[in-house]
N, C-alpha and C positions, 0 to 999 in steps of 0.2 A: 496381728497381735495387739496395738494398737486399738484397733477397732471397737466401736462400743456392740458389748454380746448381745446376741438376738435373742430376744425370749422366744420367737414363731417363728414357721418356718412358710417364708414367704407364701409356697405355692401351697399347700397344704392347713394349714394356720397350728400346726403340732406342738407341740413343747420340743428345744431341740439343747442339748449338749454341747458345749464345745471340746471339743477333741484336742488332744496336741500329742503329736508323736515324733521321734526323731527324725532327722531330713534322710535322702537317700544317697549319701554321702559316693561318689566315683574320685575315690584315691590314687587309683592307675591310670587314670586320663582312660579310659576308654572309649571307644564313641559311639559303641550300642551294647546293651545287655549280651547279646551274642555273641560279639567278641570277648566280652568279659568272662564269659561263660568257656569259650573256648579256649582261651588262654590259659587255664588252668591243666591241660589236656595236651600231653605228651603226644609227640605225632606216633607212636606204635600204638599205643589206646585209639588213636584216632582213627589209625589202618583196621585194627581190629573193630570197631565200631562199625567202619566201614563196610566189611568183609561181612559183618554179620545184617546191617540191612541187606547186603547185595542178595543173600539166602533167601530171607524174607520174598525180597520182591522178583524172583525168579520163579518163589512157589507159588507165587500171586499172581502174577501178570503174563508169564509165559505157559502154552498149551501145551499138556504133556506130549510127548518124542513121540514120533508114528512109529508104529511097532512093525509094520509093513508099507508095502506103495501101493496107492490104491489101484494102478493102473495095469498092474498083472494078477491075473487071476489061474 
């Protein structure tokens, strides 16, 4: 803040702006966006959240049921 403004921008030589916008305030002590994120999030939401990737990645990654054995004919 301090700082004398830069007319140029070092690498470039452009005309540059100075910007100032609010900080990123952590009011609940958090210790990563993640957490802060989850915290908000009732463990039943969370189950159900859950429940609904588990769908997803069972349609994705598992090879449909064998409908017979291949070893009688």
């Amino acid at each position: 803040m301090s700082d004398p403004p830069l007319a140029a921008c070092p690498r470039c030589t452009e005309p540059v702006n100075r910007i100032i916008s609010a900080p990123n305030l952590n009011r609940y002590n958090f210790s990563s966006p993640t957490e802060a994120k989850y915290a908000k999030v009732t463990p039943r939401e969370e189950i159900a959240k859950e429940r609904e990737l588990q769908k997803g990645y069972e349609r994705i990654w598992l090879p449909p049921p064998v409908k017979h054995n291949p070893w009688e004919e």
